[in-house]
C-alpha positions as CSV (number, residue, x, y, z in Angstrom):
1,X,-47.9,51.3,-53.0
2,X,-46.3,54.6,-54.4
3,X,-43.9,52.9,-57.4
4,X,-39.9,53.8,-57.6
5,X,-40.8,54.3,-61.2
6,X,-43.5,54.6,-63.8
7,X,-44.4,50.7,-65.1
8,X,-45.5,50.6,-68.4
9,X,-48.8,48.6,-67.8
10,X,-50.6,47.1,-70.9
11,X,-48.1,49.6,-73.0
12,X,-46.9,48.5,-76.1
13,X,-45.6,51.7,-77.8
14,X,-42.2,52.6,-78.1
15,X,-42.7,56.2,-78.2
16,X,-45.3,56.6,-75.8
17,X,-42.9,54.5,-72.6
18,X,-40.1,56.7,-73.8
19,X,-41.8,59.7,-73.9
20,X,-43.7,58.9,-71.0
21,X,-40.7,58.1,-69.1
22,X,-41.9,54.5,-68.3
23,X,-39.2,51.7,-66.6
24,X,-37.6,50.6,-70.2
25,X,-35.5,47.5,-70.4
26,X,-32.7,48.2,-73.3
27,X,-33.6,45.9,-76.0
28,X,-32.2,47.8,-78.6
29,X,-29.0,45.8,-79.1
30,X,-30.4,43.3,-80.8
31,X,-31.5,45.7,-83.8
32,X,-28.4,46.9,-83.7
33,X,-27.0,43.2,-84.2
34,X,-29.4,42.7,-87.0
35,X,-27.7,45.7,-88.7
36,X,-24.7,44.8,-88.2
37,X,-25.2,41.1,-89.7
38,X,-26.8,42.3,-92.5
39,X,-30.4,40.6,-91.9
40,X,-33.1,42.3,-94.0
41,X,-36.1,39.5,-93.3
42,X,-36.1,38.5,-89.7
43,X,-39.0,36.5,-87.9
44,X,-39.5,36.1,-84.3
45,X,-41.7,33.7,-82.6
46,X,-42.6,34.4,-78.6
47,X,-45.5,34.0,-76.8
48,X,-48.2,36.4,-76.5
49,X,-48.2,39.4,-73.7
50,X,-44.0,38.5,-74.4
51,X,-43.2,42.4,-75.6
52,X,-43.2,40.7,-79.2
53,X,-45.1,44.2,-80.1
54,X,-43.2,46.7,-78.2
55,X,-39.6,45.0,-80.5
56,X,-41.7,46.0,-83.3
57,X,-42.3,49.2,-81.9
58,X,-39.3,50.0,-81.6
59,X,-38.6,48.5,-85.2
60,X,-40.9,51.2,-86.7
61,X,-39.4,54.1,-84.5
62,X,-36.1,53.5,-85.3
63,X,-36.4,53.1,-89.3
64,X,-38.7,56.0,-88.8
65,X,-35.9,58.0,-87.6
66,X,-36.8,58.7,-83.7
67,X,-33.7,59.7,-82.8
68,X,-35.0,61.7,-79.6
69,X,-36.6,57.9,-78.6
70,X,-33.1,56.7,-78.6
71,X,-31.3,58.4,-76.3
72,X,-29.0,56.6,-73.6
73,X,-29.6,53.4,-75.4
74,X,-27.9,50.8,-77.3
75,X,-29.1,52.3,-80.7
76,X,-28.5,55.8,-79.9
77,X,-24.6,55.0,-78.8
78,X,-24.2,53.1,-82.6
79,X,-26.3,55.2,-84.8
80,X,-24.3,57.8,-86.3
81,X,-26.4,58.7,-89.3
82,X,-30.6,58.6,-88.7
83,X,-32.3,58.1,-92.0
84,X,-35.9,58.3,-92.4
85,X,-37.6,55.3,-93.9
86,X,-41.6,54.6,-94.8
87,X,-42.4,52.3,-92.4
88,X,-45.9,49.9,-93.4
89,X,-46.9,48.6,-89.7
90,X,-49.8,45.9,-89.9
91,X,-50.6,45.1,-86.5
92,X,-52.7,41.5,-87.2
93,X,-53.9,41.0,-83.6
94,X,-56.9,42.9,-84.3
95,X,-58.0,39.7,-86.2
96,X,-58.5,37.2,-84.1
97,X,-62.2,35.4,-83.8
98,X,-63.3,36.8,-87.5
99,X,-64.8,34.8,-90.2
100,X,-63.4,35.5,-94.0
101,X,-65.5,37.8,-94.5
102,X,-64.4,40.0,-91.7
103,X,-60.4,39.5,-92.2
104,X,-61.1,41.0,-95.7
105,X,-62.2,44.1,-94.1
106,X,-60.0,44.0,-91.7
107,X,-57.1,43.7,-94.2
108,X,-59.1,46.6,-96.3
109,X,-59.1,49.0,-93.3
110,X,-55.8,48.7,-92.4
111,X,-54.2,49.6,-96.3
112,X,-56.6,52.9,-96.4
113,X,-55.1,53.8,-93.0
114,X,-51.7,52.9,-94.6
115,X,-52.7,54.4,-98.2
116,X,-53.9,57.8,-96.7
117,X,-50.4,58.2,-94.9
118,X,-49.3,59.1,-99.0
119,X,-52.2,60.7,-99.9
120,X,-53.8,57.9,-101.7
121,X,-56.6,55.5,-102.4
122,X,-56.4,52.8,-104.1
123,X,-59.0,51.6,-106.6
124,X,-57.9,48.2,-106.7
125,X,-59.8,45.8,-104.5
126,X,-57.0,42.5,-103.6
127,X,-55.2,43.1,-100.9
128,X,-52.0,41.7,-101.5
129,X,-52.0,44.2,-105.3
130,X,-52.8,46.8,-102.8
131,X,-50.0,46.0,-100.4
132,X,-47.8,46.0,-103.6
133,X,-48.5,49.0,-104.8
134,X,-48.0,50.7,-101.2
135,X,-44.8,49.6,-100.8
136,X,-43.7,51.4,-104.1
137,X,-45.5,54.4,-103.6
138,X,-44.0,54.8,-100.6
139,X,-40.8,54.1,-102.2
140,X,-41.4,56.3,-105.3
141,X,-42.4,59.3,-102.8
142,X,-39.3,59.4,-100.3
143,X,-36.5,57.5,-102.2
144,X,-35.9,55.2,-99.7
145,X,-36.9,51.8,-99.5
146,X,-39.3,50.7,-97.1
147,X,-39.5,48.7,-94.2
148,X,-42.4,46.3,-93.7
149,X,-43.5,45.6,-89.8
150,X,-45.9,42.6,-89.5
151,X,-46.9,42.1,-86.0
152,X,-48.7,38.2,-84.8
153,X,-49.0,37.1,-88.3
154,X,-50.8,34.4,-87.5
155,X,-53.5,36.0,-84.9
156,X,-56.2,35.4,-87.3
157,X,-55.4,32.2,-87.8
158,X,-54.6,30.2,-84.0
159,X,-58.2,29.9,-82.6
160,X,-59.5,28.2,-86.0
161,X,-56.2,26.2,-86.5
162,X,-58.8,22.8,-85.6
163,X,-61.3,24.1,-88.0
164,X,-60.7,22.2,-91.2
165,X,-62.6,24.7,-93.5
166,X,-62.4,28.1,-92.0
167,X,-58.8,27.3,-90.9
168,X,-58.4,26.9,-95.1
169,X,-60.2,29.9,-96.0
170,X,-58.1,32.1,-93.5
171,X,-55.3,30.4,-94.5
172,X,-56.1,31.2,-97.9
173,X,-56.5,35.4,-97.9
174,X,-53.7,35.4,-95.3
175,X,-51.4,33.5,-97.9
176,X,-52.9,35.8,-100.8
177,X,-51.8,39.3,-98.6
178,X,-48.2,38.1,-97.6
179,X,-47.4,36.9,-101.2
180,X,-45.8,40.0,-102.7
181,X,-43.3,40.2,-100.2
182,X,-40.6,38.4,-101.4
183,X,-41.2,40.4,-105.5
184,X,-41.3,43.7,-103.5
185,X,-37.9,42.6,-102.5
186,X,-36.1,45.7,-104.5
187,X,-38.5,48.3,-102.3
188,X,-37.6,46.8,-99.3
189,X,-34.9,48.2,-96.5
190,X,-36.1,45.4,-93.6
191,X,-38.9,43.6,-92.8
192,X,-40.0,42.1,-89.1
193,X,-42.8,39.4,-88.5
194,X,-43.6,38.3,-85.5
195,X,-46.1,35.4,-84.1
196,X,-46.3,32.7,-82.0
197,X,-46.3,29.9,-84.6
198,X,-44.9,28.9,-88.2
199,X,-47.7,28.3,-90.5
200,X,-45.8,26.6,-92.7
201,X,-48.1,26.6,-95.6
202,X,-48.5,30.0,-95.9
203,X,-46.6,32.2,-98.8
204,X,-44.2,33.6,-95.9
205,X,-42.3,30.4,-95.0
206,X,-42.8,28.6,-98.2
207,X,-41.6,31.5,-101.0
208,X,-39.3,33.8,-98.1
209,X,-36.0,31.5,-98.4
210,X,-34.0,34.0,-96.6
211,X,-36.3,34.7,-94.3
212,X,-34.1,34.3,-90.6
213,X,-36.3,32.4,-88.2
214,X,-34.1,33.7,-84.7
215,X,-36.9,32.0,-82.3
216,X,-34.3,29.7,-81.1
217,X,-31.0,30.9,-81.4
218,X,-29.0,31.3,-78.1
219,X,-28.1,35.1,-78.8
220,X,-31.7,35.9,-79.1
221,X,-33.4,34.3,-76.0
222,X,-33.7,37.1,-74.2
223,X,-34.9,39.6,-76.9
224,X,-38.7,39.5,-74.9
225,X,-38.9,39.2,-71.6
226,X,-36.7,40.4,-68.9
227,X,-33.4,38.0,-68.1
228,X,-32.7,37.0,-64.7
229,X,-29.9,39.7,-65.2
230,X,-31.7,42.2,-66.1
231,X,-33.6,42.0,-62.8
232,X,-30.6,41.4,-60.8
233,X,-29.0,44.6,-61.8
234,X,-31.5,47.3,-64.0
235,X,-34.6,46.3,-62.1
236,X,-32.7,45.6,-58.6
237,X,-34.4,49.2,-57.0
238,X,-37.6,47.8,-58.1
239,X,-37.1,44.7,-56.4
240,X,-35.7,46.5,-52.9
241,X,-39.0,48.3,-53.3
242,X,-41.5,45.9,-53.4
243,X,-39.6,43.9,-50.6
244,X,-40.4,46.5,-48.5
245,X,-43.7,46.4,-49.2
246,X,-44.3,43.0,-48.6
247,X,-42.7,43.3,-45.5
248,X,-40.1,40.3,-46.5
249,X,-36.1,40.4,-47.3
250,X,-34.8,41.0,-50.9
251,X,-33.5,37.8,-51.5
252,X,-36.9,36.2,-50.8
253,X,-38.5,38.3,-52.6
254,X,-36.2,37.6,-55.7
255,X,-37.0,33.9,-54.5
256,X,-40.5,34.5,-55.0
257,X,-40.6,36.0,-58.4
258,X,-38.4,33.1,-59.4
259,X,-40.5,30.9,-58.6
260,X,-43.3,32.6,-60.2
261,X,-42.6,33.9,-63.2
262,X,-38.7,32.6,-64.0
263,X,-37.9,29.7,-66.1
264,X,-38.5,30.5,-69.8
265,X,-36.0,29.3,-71.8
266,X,-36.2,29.3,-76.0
267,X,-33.1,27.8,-77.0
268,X,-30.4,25.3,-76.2
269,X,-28.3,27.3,-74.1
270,X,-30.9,30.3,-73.2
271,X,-31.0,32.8,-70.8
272,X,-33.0,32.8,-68.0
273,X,-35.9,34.8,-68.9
274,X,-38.7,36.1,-66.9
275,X,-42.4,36.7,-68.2
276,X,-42.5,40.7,-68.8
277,X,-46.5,40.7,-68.5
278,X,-46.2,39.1,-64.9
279,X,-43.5,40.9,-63.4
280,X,-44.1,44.2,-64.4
281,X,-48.1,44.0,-63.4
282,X,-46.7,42.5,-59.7
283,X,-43.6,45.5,-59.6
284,X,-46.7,48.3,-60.3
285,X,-49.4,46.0,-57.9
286,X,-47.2,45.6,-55.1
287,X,-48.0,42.0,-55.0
288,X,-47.6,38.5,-56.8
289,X,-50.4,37.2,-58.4
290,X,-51.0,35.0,-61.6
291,X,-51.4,37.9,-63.9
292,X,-50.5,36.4,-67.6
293,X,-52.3,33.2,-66.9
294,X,-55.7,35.5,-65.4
295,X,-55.2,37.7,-68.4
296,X,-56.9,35.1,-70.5
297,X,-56.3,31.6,-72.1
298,X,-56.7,31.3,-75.9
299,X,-59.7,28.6,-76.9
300,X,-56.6,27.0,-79.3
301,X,-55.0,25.6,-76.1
302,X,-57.9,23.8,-74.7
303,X,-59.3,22.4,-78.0
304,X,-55.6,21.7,-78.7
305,X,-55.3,19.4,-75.4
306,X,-59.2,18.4,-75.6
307,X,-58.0,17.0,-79.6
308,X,-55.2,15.3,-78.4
309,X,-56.4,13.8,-75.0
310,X,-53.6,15.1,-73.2
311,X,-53.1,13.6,-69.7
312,X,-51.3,16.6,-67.3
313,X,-50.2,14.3,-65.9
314,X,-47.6,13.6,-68.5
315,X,-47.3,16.5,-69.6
316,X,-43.9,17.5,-67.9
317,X,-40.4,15.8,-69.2
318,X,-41.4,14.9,-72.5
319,X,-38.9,15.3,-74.9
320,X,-39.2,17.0,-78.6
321,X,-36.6,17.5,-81.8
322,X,-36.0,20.2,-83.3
323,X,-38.2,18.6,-85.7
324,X,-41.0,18.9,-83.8
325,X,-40.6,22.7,-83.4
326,X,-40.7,23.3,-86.5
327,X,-43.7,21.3,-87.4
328,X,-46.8,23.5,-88.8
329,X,-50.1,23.6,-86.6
330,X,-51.6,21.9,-89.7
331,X,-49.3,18.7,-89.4
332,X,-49.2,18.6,-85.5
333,X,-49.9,15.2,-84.5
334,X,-49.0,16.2,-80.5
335,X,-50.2,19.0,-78.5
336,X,-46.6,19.5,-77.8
337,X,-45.2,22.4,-80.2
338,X,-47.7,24.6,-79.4
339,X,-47.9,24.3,-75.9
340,X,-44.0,25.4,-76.4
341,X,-44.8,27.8,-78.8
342,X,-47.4,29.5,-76.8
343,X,-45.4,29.3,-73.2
344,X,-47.5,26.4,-71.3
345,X,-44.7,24.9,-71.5
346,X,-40.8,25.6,-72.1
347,X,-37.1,24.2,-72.5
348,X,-35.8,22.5,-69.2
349,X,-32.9,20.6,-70.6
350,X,-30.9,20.2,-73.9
351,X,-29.1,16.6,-74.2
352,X,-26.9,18.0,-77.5
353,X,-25.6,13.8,-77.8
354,X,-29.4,12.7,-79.2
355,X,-30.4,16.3,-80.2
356,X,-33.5,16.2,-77.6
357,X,-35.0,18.7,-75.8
358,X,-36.9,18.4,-72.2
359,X,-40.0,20.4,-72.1
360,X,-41.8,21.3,-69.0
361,X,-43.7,24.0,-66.9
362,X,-42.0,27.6,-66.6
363,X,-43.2,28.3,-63.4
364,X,-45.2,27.9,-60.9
365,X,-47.9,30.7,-62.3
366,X,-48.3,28.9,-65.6
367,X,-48.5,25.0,-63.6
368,X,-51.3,26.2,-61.5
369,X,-52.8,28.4,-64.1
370,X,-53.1,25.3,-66.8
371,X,-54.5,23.0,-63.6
372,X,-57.0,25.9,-63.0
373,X,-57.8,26.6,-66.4
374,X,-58.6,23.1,-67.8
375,X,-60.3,22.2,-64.2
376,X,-63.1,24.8,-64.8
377,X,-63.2,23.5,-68.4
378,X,-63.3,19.3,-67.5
379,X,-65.0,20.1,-64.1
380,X,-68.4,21.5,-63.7
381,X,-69.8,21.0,-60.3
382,X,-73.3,21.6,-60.2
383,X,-73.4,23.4,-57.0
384,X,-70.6,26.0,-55.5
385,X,-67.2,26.2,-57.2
386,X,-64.0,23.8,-57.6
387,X,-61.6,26.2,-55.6
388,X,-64.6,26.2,-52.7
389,X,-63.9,22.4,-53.0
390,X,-60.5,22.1,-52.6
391,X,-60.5,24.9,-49.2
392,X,-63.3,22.8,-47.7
393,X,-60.9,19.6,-48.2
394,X,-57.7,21.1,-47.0
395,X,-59.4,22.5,-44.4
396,X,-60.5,18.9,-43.0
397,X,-56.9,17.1,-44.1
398,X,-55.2,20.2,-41.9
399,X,-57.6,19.5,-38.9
400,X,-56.8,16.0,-39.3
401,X,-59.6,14.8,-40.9
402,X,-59.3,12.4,-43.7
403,X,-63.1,10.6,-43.2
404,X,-64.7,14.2,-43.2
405,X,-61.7,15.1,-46.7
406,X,-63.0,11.8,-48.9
407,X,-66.7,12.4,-47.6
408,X,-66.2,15.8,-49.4
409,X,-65.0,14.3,-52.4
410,X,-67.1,11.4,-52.9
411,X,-70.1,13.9,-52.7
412,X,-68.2,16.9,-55.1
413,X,-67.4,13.6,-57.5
414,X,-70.8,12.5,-57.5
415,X,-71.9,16.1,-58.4
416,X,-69.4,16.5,-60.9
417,X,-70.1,16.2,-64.8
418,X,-66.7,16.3,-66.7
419,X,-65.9,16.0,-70.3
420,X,-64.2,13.0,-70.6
421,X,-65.2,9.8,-71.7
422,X,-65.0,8.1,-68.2
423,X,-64.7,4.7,-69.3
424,X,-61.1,4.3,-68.3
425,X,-58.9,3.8,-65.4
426,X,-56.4,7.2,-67.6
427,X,-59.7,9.2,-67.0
428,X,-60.1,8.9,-63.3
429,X,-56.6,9.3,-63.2
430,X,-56.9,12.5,-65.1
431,X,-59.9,13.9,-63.2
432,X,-58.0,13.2,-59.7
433,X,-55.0,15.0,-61.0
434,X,-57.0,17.6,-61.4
435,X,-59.1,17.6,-58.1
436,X,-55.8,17.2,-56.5
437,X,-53.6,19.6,-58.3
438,X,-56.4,22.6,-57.4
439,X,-55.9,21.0,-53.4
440,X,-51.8,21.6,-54.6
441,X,-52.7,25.5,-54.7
442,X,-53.2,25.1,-50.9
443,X,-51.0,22.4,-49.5
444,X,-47.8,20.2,-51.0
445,X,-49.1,17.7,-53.0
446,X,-46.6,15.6,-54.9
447,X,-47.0,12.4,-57.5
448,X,-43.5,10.9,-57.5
449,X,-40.7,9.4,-55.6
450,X,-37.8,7.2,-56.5
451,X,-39.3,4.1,-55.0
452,X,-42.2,4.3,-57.5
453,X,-45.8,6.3,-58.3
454,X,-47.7,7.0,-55.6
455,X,-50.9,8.5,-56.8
456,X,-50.9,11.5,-54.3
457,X,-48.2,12.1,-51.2
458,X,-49.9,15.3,-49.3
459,X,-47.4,16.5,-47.1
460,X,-48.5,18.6,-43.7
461,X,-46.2,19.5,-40.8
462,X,-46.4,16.6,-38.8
463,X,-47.7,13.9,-41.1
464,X,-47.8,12.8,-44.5
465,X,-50.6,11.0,-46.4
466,X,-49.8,8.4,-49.8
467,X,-52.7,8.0,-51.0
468,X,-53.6,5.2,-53.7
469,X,-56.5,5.0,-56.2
470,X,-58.0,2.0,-57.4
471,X,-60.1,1.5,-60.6
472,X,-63.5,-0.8,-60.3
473,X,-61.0,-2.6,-57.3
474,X,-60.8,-2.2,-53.7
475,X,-59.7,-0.1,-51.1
476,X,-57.5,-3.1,-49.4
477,X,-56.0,-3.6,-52.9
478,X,-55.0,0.0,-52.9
479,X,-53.0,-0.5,-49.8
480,X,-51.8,-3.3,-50.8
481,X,-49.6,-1.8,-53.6
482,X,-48.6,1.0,-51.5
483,X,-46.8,-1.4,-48.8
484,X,-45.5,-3.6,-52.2
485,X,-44.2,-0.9,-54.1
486,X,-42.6,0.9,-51.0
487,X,-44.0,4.1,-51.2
488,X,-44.0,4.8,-47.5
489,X,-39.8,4.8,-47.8
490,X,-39.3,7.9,-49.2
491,X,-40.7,9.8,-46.2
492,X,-39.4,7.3,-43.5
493,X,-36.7,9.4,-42.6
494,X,-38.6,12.5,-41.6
495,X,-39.9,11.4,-38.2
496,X,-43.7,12.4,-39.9
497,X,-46.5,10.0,-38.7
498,X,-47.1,8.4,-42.0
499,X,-50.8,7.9,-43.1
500,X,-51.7,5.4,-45.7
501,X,-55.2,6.3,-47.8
502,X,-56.5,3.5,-50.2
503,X,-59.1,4.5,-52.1
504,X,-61.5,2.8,-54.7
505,X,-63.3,4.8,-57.8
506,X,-66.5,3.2,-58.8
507,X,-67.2,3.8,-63.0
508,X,-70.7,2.6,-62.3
509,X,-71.5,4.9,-59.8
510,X,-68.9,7.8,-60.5
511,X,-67.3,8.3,-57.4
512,X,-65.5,7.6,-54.3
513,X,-67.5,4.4,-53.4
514,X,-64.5,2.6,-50.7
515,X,-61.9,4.0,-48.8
516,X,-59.5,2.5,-46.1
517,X,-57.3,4.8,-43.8
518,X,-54.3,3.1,-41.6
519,X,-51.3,4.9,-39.7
């Protein structure tokens, strides 16, 4: 597909999509609002592949006096006067998966590259006298203050945050390098942190008093990411073209990357804000695919819902103060905040009478992503693959076969080792979600109705199966609670030959042992 414009793909560099004349979506406003509001210590929580590092970008090429990089934007119209500050970038993403050991020479590296910028090396060995002692020089040698970039504080940090002792030790030389910010104060024109989390115990939230936390504020929600009108309007041409590609109507496609990669939203009343990673990568590819969830999920997030037995189930419309968004990884006693924080999960609803917010899936990328991810992590089958599974399934419940469907999945059970402890009817439960959600990639599967649970409702053309799962019980039991609790009703009305599917789990033998079809 020959692109209306260049897509800045896996870019985070101010200078280079500008100079490259890469599709740039005007961001620059909001510095300008910092400016204008005085802010000098600003911190910004997103989640990662968000653009939280091509904001800092721009940070450093603004204070750095880029006017050329500015030109037709928000920044260029207000600046009238371009000063040239030092600008100390520490770009902490490089530190994820290191020991102690490591981060101090990571830390170490990145001040020599900083020190040689002002033809210096330091003798001293601590990092955070070192990082002191830049920030003056730099001051001393241009007479102006300097502006401090810290991009993903807390990288080094997230995949050891369930690691008692190397989560302290981290915690520990992380906390020792941030502490001379707030006593550099004097040196300092701005300084930017970004992350995806508030350590709460480190020097940066607990001494940085003035430090503005705008995660959450309605004015900021689209400052990563690109709105829903931004897409509408700036990226509209870039819409029209991939519609023609895929050989469907501009409003459907729109309807597609909605449902995709739409529904972020970080504060009470937020914009509507699409994932940047996702809709660029489909705009350049020519087609929609689950690129931020394939680009990799962080081992945090599965130890995170593995800790707190999370059932996916439930996952969806549980609520959370503003309390709990707040709360430091170290204190978590839910799964909740950091699935927020890290985008599995975002605002749906703000009830501003009890102060409660209604978390749930994004989108549909980041529901089947987190059903896919944790299934290849709780699931192992011992021969062929979960996704060859779930086609072999559909495959026999589109032909009309539901013997042939549960004969698959009493055998795919029975071959299955999963890590949960399997001694509960919630297990099961949470291992069919599972099976059943992967089947949801390929067919409508739903779990609720008004007139109750029913365990699965998959819905075909011309018939729909509610299916009920039993628990060391029976298969007639099953379809006994089906008729009782009237979960046929729902689906009366659509003139569908209704199937009912009760189906008994064995814990002794660890599958599919009964199941009883009628309709």
């Amino acid at each position: 597909m020959a692109a209306t414009r260049k897509y800045p793909v896996g870019i985070q560099t101010f200078e280079k999509i500008r100079e490259g004349n890469y599709l740039y979506i005007d961001k620059t406003q909001y510095l300008v609002d910092f400016i204008k509001n005085g802010y000098q210590y600003v911190f910004l929580s997103r989640p990662r592949r968000f653009g939280k590092s091509l904001f800092a970008s721009m940070i450093h090429a603004y204070y750095e006096g880029r006017k050329d990089l500015f030109e037709g934007l928000a920044m260029g119209k207000y600046e009238k006067n371009w000063v040239k500050h030092p600008v100390l970038h520490f770009d902490m993403s490089g530190a994820k998966h290191m020991d102690n050991d490591m981060l101090e020479r990571y830390l170490a590296d990145m001040l020599d590259d900083q020190e040689a910028v002002f033809g210096y090396k330091s003798e001293k060995k601590d990092a955070n006298i070192r990082l002191k002692d830049l920030v003056v020089k730099a001051y001393s040698q241009t007479g102006q203050k300097a502006v401090l970039v810290i991009d993903e504080y807390d990288a080094p940090l997230l995949d050891v945050v369930h690691e008692e002792q190397n989560l302290a030790d981290l915690r520990r030389t992380m906390q020792n390098f941030y502490s001379p910010i707030k006593l550099l104060d004097p040196y300092l024109e701005f300084v930017f942190l970004t992350g995806i989390t508030k350590f709460a115990q480190l020097s940066i939230f607990s001494e940085l008093n003035n430090l503005f936390n705008i995660s959450m504020y309605d004015q900021y929600s689209a400052i990563c990411g690109i709105s829903s009108e931004e897409l509408h309007t700036q990226m509209r041409p870039d819409v029209e073209h991939l519609a023609e590609h895929l050989h469907i109507t501009v409003d459907e496609t729109f309807a597609l990357l909605k449902n995709k990669y739409d529904g972020y939203h970080f504060s009470k009343n937020s914009e509507d804000v699409y994932n940047p990673f996702s809709l660029i990568k489909a705009l350049a590819s020519g087609d929609i695919d689950n690129y931020w969830f394939g680009s990799g999920t962080p081992t945090y997030i599965i130890k995170l819902l593995q800790k707190y037995n999370v059932s996916l189930r439930d996952l969806t419309g549980q609520d959370a103060s503003i309390d709990d968004f707040n709360v430091s990884p170290e204190n978590m006693t839910t799964a909740l905040p950091l699935l927020y924080q890290s985008g599995y999960l975002t605002i749906k609803h703000y009830d501003p009478t009890i102060g409660l917010y209604t978390l749930a899936y994004p989108n549909e990328e980041v529901r089947v992503g987190m059903i896919r991810s944790l299934a290849a992590n709780y699931l192992i089958p011992a021969e062929g693959t979960n996704s060859s599974f779930a086609i072999k399934f559909v495959k026999a419940v589109m032909a009309g076969d539901m013997e042939l469907a549960l004969t698959l999945m009493r055998a795919y059970l029975a071959g299955v080792s999963y890590r949960l402890s399997n001694k509960t009817e919630r297990d099961v439960q949470t291992i069919f979600y599972l099976v059943f959600s992967l089947i949801g990639s390929f067919i409508q599967v739903e779990e609720e109705s008004a007139h109750g649970r029913a365990d699965v409702v998959i819905t075909l053309p011309s018939v729909v199966y509610v299916m009920e799962l039993k628990f060391d019980g029976s298969a007639d039991a099953a379809l006994k609670q089906i008729d009782d609790k009237g979960y046929l009703i729902p689906y009366t009305a659509d003139g569908k030959r209704l199937v009912k599917v009760g189906v008994n789990y064995s814990s002794e033998e660890r599958t599919v042992t009964e199941w009883k079809i009628e309709g």
